[in-house]
N, C-alpha and C positions, 0 to 999 in steps of 0.2 A: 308462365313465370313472369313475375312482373318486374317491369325494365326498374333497373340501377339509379337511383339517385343521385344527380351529383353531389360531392362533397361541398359541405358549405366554405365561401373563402372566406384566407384571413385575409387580416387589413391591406399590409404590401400588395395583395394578391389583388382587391377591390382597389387600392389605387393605380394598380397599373391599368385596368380595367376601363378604371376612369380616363386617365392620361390616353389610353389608346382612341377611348369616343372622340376627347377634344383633342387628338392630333387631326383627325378624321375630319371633324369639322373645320377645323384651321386649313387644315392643307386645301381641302374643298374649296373653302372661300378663297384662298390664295390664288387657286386656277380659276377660278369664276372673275376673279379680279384681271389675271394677268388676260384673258380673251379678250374684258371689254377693253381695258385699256389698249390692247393691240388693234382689233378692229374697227374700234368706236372714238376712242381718242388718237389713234394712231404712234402709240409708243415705238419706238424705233428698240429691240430687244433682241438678245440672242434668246431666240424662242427655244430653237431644239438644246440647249445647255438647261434653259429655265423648265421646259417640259420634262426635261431629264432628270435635275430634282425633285420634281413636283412624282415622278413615276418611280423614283426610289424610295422615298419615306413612305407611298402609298404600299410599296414588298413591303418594306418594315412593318407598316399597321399591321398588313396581312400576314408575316410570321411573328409578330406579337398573338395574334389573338392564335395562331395556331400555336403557340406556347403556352397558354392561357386555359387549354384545352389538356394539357398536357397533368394537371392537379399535383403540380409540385411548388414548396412555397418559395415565395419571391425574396430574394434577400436587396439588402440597403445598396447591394454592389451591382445588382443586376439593375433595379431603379435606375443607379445614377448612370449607368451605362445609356439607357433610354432615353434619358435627360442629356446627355451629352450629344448624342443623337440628332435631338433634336436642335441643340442647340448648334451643333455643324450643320443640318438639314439648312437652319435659319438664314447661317453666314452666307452658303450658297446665294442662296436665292436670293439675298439683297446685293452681292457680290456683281449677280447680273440683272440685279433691278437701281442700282444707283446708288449703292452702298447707303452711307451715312444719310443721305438725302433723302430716302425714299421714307415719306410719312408713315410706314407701319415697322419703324425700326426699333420702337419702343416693343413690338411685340416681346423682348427678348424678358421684359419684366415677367414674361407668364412663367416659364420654365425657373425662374427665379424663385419666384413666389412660390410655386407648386414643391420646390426641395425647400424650401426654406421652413413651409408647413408639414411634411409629409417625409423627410431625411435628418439624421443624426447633423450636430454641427458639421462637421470637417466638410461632409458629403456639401450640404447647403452652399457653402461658402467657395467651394470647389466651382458648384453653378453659376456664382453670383462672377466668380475670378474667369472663367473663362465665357461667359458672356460680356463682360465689360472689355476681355481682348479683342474678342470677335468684332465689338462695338466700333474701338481703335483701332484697327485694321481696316476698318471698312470707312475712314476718313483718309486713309492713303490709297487702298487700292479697289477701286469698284470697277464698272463700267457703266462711263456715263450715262443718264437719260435724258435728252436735251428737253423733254416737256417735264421735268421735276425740277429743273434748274440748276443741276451740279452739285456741286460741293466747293468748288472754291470760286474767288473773284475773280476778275479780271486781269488783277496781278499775279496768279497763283496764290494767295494767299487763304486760308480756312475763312468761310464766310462767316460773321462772327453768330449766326442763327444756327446753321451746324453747328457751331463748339457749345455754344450757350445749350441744345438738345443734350448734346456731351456730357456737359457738365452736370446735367439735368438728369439721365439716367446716371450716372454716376453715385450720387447721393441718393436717388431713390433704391437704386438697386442696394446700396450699403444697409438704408433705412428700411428696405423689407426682409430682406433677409435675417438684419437683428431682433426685429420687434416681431416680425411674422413666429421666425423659431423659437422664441422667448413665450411667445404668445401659445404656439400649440403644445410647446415641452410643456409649459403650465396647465394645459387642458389633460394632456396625457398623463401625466403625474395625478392629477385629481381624479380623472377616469380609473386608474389603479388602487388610488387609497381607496374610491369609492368601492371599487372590487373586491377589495381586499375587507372592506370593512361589514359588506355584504356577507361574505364566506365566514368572516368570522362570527357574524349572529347567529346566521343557519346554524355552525357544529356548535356554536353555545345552549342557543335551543334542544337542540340534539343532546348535548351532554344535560343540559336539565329533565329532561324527559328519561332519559337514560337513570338519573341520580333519584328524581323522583319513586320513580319505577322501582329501584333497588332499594329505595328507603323504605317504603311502603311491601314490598315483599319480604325486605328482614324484618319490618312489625308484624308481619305475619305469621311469620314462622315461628315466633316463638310461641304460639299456644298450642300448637303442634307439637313441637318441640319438651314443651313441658306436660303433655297428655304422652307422649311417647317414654316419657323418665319414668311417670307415675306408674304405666301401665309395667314397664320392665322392672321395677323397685317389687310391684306386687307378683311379677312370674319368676322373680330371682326367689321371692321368698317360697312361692310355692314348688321350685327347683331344690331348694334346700330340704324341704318338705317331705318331697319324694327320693331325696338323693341321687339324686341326677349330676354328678360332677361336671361329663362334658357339657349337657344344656346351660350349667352355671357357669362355665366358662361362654357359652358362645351371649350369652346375655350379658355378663358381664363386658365383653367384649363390646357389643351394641351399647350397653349406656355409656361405654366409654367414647364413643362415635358420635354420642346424641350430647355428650356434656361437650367435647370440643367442638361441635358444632354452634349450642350454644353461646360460649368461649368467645367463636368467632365472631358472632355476630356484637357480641358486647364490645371487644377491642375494634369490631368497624365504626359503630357510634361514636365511643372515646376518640380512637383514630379521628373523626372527621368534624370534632370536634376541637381537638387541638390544632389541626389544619386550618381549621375556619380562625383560630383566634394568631395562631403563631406565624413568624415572619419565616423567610426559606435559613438555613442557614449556610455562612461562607467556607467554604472544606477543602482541602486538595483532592484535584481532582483524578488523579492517582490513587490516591487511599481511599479514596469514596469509591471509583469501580472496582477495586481491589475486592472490598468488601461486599459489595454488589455479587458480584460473580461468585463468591465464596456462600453467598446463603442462596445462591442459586445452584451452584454442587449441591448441596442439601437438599434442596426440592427437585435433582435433577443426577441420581447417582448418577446415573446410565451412559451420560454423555462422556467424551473428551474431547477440551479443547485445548489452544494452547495461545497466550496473555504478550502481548507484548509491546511496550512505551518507548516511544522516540524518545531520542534522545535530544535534552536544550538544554540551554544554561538556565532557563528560568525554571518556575514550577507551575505549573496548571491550575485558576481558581476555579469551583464554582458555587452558584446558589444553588442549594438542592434540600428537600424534604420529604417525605414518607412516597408521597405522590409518585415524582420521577424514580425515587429506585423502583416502584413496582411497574414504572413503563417501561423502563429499561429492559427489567424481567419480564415481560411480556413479549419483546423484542427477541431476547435470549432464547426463553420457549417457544417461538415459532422457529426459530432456527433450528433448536433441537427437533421439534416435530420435524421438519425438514428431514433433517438426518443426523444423528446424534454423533457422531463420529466424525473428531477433529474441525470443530469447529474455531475458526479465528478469532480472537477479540483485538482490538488494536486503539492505542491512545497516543493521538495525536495532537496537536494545538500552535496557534500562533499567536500574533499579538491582540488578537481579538477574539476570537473563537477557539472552540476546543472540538476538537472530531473525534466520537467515537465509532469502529467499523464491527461490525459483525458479519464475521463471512463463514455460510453453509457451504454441506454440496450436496444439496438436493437437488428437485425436479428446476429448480430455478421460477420465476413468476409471469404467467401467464400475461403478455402483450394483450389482451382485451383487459383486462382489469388494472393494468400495471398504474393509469393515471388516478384511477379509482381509490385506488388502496388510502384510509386514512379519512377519505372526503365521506364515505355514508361507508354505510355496514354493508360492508365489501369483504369474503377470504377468500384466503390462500389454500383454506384448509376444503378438504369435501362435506365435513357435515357441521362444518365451524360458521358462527351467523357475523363475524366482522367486528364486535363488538370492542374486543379486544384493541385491535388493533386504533380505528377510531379515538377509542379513548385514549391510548399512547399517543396518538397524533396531538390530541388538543391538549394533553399535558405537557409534551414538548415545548409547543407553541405558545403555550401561557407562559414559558420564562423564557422566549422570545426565541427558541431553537424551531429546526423542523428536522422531519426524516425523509430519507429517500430511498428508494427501493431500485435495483439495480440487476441484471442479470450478468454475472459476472463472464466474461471471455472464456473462462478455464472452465464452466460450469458454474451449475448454486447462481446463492442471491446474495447479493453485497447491500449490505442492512447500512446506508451513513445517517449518523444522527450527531448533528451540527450545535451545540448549544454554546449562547455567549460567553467570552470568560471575565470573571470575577472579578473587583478590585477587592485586592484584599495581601493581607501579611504571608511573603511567601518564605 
């Protein structure tokens, strides 16, 4: 049997990753530091307090990485917990290295820096505020090192080389935190349009090959199409021929099956023709599912569902054209394949958006496919190829909505499809 893979991480989960190497390394150098100075320069130091934090952030590193091990994702709370961490770790040990005095007191810029690029504002600034306490604290209370020089003069007074450090990490720490997080929200912001702009070629490709493919198979059907009229025109006649009633009814029957087929394929031409030239148009969006729904009863005796619109003072707009009602119906009939019986529709909307719900109570949607649905020809169904669905997806999405697929608590699938709402005369 071959061994288990790990999962790959996400980003959180690689930055703490990161953060735990270069704690590892930091602390390292820190005890490699505090030995020579003991031995070799002869620092006068409470060692066993100084080895005692140096021998706790080293458990931390060590239950970080056994957390890390654990493949669950990191959130922005646990981050800054770590960050905090370290930044109490820090206070320590200049606490009994010379507080404000001791030349690696700037290190506090790294854990600054590191939330400033890698944490939400609030979190960032959180770092930046309680490292610059920790900074000022450690100008009244350390313990001296008399080979670093102190911290104040002769008169007790702040030596003005401390305050001037002070003053110095002060404005750097302000000025990394603003331009560091300004700087990577910009990078991550372009890394997602960039994503996003990726995704939406692939299902544009996707839908051109899609559209291609159905253009050129309804050119083709129609000379099939019309050898299958000719050849029933001539066994109707030779039905009458022979008087054969019922055969001329079941043929008659047939070319009534090959003329609406026909039918069909000329109204998809026209249809996608007016499409390509006509703008969406602006409708409430109340009477437009209304009507939805009701020429979906039509194509769908079988079912029952039952309809029902919040209540606002406003009215619901939206843009919509041939396209989205038949994605919506596409939505509906999987529902009913699901299970036909008492299925939910639901209209909601706020100042921005309109929501509409679809909810089954079928098998509900299978957790392996669930992210799938929509991205490639992915179903729901057992001998269904995805198609369907897909193209609801990027129909949605062309007028700026999306869907989401949901396994509802109670059972079934809660169907939400989010589309923008309209300016427009309500």
């Amino acid at each position: 049997m071959p061994a288990t893979q790990p999962l790959p991480l996400s980003t959180p989960n690689r930055n703490l990753v990161r953060l735990t190497i270069v704690r590892g390394i930091t602390w390292t150098g820190f005890l490699a530091a505090i030995i020579f100075g003991v031995e070799v320069l002869g620092f006068e130091l409470e060692v066993t307090a100084v080895i005692s934090v140096i021998l706790v952030m080293a458990l931390i590193n060590l239950a970080t990485w056994w957390r890390l091990g654990r493949h669950r994702d990191v959130t922005d709370g646990e981050y800054l917990l770590h960050l905090l961490a370290d930044v109490g770790g820090l206070t320590l040990l200049f606490y009994f290295t010379g507080g404000a005095s001791n030349p690696f007191i700037t290190y506090y810029l790294v854990p600054v820096t590191i939330a400033a690029a890698t944490l939400p504002w609030r979190c960032a600034w959180i770092i930046a505020a309680t490292s610059m306490l920790g900074y000022s604290a450690l100008l009244a209370f350390y313990h001296p090192v008399p080979q670093l020089g102190g911290g104040h003069g002769s008169s007790g007074e702040l030596n003005l080389h401390v305050l001037g450090m002070w003053l110095n990490f002060a404005l750097s720490a302000g000025l990394v935190t603003f331009f560091i997080y300004r700087m990577a929200h910009a990078l991550r912001r372009r890394e997602q349009a960039l994503s996003r702009t990726r995704e939406a070629a692939l299902r544009n490709e996707q839908v051109i090959a899609v559209a291609t493919q159905a253009a050129g198979t309804a050119h083709e059907l129609g000379t099939p199409l019309s050898t299958m009229a000719v050849l029933l025109s001539e066994m109707r006649e030779e039905a009458e021929a022979d008087d054969h009633p019922r055969l001329q009814q079941d043929i008659e029957l047939l070319r009534q099956q090959v003329d609406t087929c026909k039918s069909r394929l000329q109204q998809l031409v026209e249809s996608a023709d007016r499409r390509r030239m006509g703008k969406p148009q602006i409708t409430d969006a109340e009477v437009w599912l209304g009507g939805v729904v009701q020429r979906w009863l039509v194509l769908r005796p079988d079912v029952s569902h039952q309809m029902s619109v919040a209540e606002h003072r406003s009215r619901p707009m939206l843009a919509v054209d041939t396209t989205l009602e038949q994605a919506l119906i596409n939505l509906l009939n999987n529902a009913a394949d699901a299970n036909p019986d008492d299925i939910a529709v639901s209209l909601d909307w706020d100042d921005d958006e309109v929501i509409v719900d679809i909810r089954d109570h079928g098998p509900g949607v299978a957790l392996s496919i669930a992210d799938q649905l929509g991205e490639t020809f992915v179903s729901t169904k057992s001998k269904g190829m995805g198609i369907g669905l897909f193209l609801t997806h990027a129909t949605i999405n062309r007028f700026g909505g999306g869907v989401s697929l949901y396994n509802h608590p109670e059972g079934g699938t809660l169907t939400e499809v989010v589309l923008p709402r309209a300016a427009g005369t309500e």
